[in-house]
Every structure is written in structure tokens, then in C-alpha cells.
PDB file of N, CA, C and O in Angstrom:
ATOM      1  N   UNK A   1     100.711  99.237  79.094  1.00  0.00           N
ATOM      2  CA  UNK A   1     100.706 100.471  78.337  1.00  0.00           C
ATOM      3  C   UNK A   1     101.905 100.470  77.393  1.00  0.00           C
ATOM      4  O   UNK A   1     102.998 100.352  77.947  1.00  0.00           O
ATOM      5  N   UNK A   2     101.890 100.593  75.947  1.00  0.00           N
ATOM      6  CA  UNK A   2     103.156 101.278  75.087  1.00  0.00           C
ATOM      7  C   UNK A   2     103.369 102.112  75.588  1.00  0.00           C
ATOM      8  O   UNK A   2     102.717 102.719  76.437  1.00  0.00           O
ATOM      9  N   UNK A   3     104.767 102.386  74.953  1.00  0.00           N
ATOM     10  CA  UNK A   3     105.540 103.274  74.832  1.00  0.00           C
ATOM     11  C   UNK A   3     104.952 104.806  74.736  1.00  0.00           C
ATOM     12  O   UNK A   3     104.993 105.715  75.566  1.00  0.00           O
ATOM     13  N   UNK A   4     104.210 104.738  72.986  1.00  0.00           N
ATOM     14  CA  UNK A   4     104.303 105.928  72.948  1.00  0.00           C
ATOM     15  C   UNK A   4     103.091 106.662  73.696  1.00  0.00           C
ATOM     16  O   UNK A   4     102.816 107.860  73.631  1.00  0.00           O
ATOM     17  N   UNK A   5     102.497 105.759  74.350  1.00  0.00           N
ATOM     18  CA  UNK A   5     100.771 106.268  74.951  1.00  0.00           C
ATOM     19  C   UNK A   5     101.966 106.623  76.837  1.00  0.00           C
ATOM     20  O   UNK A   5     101.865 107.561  77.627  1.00  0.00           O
ATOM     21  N   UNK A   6     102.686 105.702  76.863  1.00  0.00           N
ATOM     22  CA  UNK A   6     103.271 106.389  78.377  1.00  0.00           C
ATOM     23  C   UNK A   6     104.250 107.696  77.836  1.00  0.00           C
ATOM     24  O   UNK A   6     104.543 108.398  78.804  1.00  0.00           O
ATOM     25  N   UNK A   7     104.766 108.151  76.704  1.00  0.00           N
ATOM     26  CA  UNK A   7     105.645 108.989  76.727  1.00  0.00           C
ATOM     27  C   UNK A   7     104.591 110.081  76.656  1.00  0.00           C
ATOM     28  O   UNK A   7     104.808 111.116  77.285  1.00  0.00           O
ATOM     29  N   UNK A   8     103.454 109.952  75.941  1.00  0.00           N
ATOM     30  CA  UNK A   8     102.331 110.848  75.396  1.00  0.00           C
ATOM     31  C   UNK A   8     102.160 111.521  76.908  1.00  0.00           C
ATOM     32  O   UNK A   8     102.061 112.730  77.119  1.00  0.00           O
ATOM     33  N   UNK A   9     102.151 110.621  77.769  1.00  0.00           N
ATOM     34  CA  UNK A   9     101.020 110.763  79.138  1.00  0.00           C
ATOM     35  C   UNK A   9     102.202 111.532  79.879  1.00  0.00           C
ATOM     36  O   UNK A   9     101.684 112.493  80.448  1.00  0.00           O
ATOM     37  N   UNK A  10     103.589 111.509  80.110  1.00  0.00           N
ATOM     38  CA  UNK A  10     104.459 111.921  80.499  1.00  0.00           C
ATOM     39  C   UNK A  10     104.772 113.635  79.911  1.00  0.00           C
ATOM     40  O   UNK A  10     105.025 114.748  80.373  1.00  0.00           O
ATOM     41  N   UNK A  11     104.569 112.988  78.663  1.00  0.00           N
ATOM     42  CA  UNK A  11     104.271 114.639  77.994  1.00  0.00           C
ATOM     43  C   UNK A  11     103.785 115.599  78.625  1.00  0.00           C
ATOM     44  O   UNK A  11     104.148 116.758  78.827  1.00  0.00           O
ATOM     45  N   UNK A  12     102.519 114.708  79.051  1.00  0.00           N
ATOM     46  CA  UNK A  12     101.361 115.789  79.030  1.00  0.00           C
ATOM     47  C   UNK A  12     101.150 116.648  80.853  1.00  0.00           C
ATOM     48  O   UNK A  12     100.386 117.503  81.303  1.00  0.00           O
ATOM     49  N   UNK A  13     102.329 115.800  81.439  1.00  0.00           N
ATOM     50  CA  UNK A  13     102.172 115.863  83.105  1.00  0.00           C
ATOM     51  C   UNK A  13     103.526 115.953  83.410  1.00  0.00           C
ATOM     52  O   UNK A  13     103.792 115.081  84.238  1.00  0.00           O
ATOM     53  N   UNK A  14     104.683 116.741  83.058  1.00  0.00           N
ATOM     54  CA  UNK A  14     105.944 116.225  83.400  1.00  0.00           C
ATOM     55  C   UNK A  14     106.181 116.830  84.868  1.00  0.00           C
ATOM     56  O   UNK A  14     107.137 116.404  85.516  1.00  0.00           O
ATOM     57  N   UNK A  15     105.458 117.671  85.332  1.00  0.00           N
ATOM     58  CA  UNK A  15     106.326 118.011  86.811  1.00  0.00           C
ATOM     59  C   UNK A  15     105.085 116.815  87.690  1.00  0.00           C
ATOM     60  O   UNK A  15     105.183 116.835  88.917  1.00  0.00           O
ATOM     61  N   UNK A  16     104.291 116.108  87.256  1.00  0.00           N
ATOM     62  CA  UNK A  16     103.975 114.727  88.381  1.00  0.00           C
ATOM     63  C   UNK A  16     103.619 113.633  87.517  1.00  0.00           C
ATOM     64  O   UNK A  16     102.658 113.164  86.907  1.00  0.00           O
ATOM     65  N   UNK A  17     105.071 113.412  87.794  1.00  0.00           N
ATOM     66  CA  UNK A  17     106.304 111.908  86.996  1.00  0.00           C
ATOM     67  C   UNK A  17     106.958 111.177  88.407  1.00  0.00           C
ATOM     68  O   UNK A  17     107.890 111.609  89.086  1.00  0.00           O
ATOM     69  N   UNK A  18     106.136 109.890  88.627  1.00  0.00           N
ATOM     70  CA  UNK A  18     106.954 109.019  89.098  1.00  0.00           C
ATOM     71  C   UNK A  18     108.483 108.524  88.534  1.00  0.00           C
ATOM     72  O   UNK A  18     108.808 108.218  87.387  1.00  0.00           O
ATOM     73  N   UNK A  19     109.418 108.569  89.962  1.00  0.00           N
ATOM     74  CA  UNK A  19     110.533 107.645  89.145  1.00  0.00           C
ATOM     75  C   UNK A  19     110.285 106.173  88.601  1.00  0.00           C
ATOM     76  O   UNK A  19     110.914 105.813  87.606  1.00  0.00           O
ATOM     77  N   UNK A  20     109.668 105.579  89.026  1.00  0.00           N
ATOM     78  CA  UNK A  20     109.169 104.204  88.277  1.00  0.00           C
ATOM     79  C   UNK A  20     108.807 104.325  86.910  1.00  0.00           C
ATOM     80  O   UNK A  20     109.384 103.818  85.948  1.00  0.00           O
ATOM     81  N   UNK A  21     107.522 105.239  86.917  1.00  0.00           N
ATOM     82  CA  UNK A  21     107.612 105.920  85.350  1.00  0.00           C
ATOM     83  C   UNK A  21     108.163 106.102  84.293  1.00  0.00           C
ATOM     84  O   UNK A  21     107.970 105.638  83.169  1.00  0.00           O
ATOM     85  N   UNK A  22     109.098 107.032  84.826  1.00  0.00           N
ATOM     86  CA  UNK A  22     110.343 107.710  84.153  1.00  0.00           C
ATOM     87  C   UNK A  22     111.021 106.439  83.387  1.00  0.00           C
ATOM     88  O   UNK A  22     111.191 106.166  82.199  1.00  0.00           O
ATOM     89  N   UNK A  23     111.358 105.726  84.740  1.00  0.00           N
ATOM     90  CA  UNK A  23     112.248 104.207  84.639  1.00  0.00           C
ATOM     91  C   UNK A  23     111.630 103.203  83.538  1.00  0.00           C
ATOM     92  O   UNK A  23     112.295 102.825  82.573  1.00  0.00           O
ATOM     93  N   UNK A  24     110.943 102.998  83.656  1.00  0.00           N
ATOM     94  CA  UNK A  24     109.723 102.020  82.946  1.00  0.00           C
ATOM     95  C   UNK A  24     109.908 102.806  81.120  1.00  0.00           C
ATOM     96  O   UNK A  24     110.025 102.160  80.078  1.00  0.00           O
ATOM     97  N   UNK A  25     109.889 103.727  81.208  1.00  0.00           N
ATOM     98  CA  UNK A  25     109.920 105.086  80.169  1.00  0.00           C
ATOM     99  C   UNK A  25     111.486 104.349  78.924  1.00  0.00           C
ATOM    100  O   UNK A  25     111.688 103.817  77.832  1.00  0.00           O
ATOM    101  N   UNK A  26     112.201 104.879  80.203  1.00  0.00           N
ATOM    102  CA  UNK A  26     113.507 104.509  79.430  1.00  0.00           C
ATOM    103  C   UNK A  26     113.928 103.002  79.047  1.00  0.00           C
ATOM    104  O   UNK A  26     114.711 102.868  78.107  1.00  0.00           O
ATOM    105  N   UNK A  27     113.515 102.009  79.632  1.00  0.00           N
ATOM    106  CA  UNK A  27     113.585 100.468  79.428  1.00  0.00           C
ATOM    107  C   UNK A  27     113.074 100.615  78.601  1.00  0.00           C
ATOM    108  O   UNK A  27     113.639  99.932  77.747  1.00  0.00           O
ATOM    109  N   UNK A  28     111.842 101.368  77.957  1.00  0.00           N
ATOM    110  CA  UNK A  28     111.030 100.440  76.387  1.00  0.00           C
ATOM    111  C   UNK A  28     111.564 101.218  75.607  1.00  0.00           C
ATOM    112  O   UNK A  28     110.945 101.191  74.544  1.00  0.00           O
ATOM    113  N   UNK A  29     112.573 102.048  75.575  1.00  0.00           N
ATOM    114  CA  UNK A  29     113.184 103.086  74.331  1.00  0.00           C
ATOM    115  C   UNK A  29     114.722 102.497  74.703  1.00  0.00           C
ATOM    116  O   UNK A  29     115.706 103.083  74.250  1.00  0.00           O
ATOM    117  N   UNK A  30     114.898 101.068  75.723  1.00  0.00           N
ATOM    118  CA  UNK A  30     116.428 100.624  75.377  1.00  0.00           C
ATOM    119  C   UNK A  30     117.439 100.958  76.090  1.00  0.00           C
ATOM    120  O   UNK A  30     118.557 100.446  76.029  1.00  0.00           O
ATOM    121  N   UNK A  31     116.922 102.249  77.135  1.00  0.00           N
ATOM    122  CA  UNK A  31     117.876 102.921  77.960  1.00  0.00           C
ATOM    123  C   UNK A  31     118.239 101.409  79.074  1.00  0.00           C
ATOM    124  O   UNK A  31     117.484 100.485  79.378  1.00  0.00           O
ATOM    125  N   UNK A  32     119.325 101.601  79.372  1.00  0.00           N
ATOM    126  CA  UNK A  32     119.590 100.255  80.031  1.00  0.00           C
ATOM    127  C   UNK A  32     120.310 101.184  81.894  1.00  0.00           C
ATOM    128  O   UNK A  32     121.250 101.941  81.652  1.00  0.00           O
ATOM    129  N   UNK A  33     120.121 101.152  82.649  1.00  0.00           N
ATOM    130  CA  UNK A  33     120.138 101.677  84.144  1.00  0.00           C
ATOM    131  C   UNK A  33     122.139 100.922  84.323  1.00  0.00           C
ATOM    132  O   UNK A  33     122.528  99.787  84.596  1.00  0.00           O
ATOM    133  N   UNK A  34     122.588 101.671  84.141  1.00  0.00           N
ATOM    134  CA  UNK A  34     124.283 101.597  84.545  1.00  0.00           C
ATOM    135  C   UNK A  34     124.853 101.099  85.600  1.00  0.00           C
ATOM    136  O   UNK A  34     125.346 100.031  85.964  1.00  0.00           O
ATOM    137  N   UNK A  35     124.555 102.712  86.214  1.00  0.00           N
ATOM    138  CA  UNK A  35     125.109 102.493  87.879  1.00  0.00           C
ATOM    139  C   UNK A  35     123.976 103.568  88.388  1.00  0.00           C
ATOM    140  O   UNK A  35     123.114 104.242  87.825  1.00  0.00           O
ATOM    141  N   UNK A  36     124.528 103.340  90.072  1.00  0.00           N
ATOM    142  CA  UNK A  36     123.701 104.588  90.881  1.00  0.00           C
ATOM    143  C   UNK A  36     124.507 104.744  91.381  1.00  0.00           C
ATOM    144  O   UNK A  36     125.269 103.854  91.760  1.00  0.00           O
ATOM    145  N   UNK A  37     124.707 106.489  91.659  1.00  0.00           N
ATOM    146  CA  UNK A  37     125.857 106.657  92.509  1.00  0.00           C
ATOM    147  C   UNK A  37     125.394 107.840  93.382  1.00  0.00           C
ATOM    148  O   UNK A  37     125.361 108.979  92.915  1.00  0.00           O
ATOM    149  N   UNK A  38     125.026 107.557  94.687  1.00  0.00           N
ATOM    150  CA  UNK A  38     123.929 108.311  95.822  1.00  0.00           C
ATOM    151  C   UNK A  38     122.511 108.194  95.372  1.00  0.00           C
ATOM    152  O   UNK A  38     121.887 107.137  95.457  1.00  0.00           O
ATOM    153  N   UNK A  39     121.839 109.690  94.722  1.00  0.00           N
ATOM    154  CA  UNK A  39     120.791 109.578  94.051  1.00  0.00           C
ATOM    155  C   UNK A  39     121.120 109.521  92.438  1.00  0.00           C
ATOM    156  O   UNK A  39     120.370 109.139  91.540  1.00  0.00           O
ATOM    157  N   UNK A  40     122.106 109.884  92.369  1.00  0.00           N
ATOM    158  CA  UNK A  40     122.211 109.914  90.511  1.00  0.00           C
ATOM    159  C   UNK A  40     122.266 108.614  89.832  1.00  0.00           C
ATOM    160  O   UNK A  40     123.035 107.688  90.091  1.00  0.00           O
ATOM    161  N   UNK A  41     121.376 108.662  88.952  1.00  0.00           N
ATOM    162  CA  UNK A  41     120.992 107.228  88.246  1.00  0.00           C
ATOM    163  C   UNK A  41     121.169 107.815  87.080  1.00  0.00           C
ATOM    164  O   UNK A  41     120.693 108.800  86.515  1.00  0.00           O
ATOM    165  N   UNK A  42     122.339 106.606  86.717  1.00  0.00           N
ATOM    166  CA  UNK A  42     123.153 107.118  85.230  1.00  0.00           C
ATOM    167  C   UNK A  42     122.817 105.577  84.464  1.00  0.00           C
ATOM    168  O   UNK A  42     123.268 104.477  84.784  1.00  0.00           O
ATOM    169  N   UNK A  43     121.435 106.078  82.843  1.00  0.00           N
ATOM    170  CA  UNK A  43     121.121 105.616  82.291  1.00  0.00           C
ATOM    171  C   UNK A  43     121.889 105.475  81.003  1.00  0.00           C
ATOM    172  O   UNK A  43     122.368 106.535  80.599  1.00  0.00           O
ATOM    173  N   UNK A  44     122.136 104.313  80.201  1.00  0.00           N
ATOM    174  CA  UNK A  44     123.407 103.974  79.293  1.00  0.00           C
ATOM    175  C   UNK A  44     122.470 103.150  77.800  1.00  0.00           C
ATOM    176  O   UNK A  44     121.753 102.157  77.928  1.00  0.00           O
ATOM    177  N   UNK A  45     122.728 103.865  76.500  1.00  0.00           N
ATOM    178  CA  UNK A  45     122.319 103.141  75.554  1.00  0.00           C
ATOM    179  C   UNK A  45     123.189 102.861  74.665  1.00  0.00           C
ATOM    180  O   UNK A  45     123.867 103.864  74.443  1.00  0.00           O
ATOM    181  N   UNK A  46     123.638 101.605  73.776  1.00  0.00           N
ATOM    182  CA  UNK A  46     123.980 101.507  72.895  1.00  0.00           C
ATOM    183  C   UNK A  46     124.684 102.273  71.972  1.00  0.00           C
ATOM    184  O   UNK A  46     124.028 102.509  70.958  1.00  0.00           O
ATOM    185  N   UNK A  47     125.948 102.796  71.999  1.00  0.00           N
ATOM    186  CA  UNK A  47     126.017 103.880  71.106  1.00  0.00           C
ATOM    187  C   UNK A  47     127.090 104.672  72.223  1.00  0.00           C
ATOM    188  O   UNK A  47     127.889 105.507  71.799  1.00  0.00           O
ATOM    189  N   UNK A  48     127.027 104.360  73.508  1.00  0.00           N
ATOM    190  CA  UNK A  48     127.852 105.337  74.308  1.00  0.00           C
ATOM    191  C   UNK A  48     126.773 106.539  75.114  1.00  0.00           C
ATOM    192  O   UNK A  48     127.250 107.139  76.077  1.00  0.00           O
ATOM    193  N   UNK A  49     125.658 106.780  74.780  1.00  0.00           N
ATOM    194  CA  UNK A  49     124.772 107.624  75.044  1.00  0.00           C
ATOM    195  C   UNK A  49     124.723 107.305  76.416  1.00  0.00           C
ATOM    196  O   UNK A  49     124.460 106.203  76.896  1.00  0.00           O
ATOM    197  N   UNK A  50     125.124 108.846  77.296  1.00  0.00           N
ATOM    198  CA  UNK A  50     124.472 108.526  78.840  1.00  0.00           C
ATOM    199  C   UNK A  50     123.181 109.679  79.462  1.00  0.00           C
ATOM    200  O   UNK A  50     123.074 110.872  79.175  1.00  0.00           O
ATOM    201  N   UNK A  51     122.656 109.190  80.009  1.00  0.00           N
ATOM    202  CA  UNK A  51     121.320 110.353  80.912  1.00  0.00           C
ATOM    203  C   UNK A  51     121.492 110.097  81.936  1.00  0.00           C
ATOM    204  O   UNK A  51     121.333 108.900  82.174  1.00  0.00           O
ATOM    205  N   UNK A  52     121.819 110.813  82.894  1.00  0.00           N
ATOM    206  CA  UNK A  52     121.389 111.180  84.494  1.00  0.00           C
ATOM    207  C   UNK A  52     120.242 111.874  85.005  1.00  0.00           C
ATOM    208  O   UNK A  52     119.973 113.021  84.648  1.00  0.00           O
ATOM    209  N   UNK A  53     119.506 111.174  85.887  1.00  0.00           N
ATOM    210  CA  UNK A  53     118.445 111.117  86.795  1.00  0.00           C
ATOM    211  C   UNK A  53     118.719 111.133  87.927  1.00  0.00           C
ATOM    212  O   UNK A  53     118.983 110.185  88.666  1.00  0.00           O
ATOM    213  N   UNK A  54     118.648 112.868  88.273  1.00  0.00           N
ATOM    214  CA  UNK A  54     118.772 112.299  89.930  1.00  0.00           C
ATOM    215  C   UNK A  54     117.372 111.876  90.557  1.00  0.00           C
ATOM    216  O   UNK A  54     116.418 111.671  89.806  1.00  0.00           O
ATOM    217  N   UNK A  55     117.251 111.748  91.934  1.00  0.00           N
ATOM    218  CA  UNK A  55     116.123 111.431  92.337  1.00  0.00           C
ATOM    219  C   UNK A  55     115.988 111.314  94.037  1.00  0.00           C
ATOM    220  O   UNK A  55     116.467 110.455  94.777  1.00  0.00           O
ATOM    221  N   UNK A  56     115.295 112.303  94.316  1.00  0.00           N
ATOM    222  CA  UNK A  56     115.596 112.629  95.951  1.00  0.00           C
ATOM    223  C   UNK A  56     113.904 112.540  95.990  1.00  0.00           C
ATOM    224  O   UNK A  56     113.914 113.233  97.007  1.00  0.00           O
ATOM    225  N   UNK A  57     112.678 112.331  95.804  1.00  0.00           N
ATOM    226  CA  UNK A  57     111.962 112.719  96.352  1.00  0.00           C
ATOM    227  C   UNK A  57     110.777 111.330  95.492  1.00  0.00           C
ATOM    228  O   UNK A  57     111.177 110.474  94.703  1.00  0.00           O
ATOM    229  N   UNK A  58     109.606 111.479  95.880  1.00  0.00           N
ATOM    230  CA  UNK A  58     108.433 110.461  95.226  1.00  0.00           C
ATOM    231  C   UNK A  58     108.410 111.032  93.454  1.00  0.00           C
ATOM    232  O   UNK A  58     108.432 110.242  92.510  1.00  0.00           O
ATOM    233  N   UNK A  59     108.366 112.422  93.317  1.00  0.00           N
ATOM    234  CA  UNK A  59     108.523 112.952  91.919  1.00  0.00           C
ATOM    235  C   UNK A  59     109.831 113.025  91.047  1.00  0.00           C
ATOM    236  O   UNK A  59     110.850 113.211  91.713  1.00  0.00           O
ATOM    237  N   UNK A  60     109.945 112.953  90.147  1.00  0.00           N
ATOM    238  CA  UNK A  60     111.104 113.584  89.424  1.00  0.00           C
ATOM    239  C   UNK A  60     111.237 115.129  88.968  1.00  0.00           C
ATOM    240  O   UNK A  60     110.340 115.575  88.252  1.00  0.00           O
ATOM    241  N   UNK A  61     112.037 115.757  89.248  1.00  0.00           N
ATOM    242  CA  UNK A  61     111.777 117.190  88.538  1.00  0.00           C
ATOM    243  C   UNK A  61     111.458 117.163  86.731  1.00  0.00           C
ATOM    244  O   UNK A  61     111.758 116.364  85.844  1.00  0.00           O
ATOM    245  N   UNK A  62     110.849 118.221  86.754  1.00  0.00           N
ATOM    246  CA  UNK A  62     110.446 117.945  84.970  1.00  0.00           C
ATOM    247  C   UNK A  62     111.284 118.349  84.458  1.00  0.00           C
ATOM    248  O   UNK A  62     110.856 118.637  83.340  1.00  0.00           O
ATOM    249  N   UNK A  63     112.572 118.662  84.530  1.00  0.00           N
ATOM    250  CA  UNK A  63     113.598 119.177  83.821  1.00  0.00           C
ATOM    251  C   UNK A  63     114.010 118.134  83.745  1.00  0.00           C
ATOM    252  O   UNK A  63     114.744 118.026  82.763  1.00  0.00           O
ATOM    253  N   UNK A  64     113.899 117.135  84.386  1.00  0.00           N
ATOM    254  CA  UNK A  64     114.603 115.871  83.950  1.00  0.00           C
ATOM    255  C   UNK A  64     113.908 114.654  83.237  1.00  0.00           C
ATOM    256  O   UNK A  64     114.574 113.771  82.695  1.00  0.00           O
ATOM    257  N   UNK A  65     112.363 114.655  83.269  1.00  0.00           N
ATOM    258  CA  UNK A  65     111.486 114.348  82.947  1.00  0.00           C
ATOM    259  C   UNK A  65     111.726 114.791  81.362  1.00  0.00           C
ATOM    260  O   UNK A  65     111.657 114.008  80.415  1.00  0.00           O
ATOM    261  N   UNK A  66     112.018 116.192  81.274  1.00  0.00           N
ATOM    262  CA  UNK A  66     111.576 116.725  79.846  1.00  0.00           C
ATOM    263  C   UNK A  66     113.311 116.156  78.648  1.00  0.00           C
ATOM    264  O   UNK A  66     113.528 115.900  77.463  1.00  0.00           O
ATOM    265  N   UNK A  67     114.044 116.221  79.847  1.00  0.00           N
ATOM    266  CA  UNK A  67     115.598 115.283  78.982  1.00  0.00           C
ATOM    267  C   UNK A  67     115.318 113.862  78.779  1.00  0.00           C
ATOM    268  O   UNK A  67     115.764 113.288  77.785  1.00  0.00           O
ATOM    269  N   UNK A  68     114.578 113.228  79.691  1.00  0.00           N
ATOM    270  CA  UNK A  68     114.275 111.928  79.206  1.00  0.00           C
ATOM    271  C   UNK A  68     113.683 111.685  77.852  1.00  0.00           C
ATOM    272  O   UNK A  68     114.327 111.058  77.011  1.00  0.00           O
ATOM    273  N   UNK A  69     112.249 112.245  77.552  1.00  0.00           N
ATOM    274  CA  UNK A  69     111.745 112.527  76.385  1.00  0.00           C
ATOM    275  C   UNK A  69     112.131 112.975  75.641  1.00  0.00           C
ATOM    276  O   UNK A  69     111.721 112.693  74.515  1.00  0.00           O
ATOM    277  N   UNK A  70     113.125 113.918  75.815  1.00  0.00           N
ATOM    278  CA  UNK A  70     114.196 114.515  74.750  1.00  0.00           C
ATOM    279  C   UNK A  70     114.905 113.271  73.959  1.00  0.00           C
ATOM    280  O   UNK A  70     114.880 112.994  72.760  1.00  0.00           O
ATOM    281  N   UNK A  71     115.517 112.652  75.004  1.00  0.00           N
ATOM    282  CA  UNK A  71     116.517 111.349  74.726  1.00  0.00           C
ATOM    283  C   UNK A  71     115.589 110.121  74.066  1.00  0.00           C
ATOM    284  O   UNK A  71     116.072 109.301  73.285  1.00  0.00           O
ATOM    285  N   UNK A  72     114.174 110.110  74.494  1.00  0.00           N
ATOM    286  CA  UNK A  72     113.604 108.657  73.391  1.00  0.00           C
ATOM    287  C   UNK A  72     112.908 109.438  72.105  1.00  0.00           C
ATOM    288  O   UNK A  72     112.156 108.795  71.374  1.00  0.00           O
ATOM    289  N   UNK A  73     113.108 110.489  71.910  1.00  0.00           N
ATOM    290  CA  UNK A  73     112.332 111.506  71.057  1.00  0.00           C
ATOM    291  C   UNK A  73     113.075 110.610  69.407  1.00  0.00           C
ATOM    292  O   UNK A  73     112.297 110.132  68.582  1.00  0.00           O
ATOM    293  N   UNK A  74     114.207 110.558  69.263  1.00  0.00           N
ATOM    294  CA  UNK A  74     114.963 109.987  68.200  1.00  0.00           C
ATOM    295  C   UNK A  74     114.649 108.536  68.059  1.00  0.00           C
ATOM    296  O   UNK A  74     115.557 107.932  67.487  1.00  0.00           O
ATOM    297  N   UNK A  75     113.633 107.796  68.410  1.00  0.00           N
ATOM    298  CA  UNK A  75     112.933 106.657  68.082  1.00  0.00           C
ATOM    299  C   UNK A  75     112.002 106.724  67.924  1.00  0.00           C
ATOM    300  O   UNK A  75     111.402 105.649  67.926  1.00  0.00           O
ATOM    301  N   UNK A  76     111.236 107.911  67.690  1.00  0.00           N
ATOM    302  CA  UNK A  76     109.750 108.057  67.044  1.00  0.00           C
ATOM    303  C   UNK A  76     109.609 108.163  65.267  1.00  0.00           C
ATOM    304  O   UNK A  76     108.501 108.275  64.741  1.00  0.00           O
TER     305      UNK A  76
END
């Protein structure tokens, strides 16, 4: 699947968003995975840009779902 057909699909479903998803999400827009520190997964791009993901459960909350897409939104 591209990019923009998984961000489309993420769009369209953000409160049932796998973290793999999510993850998979941010690798093809460049986000590069930092560190983890407990559950917080602190995503790092080029530029100094950071996103945190926490992640306690099989879903991601869509508030964090909807910052992700926020954050690859500037490569469309």
C-alpha cells in the first residue's frame, strides 16, 4: 500500500489505528523511530522535528493518530 492510500485509510478510521500502522505511516513520510522510553515512542525527522507516540494498548488513541497526520500532512 502507498503512502497516501494508508494515510487516506487512517484518515478515515483514526480511533481503530494499529501501532504498526501508525509506525509503517511515519517510515514512508521519513519519520525515523529515536528512542523508546517505557511506552513513549519518540519519532525524529530531519530538520530536528520530534513526535511522541505513546502506546499502552493494541490501538493508538486518535489524538495521536490525528498528530501523526498532522506531521506527514507537509509532504503532500
Amino acid at each position: 500500500m502507498d503512502r497516501k492510500k494508508l494515510r487516506a485509510r487512517l484518515a478515515a478510521h483514526p480511533a481503530d489505528v494499529r501501532f504498526e500502522e501508525l509506525d509503517r505511516l511515519l517510515r514512508l513520510y521519513d519519520w525515523e523511530l529515536d528512542t523508546i522510553r517505557g511506552s513513549h515512542h519518540v519519532y525524529k525527522r530531519p530538520g530536528g522535528r520530534l513526535l511522541v507516540i505513546p502506546f499502552h494498548r493494541p490501538r493508538v488513541l486518535a489524538v495521536y493518530v490525528r498528530k501523526a497526520l498532522d506531521a506527514t500532512r507537509d509532504d503532500e
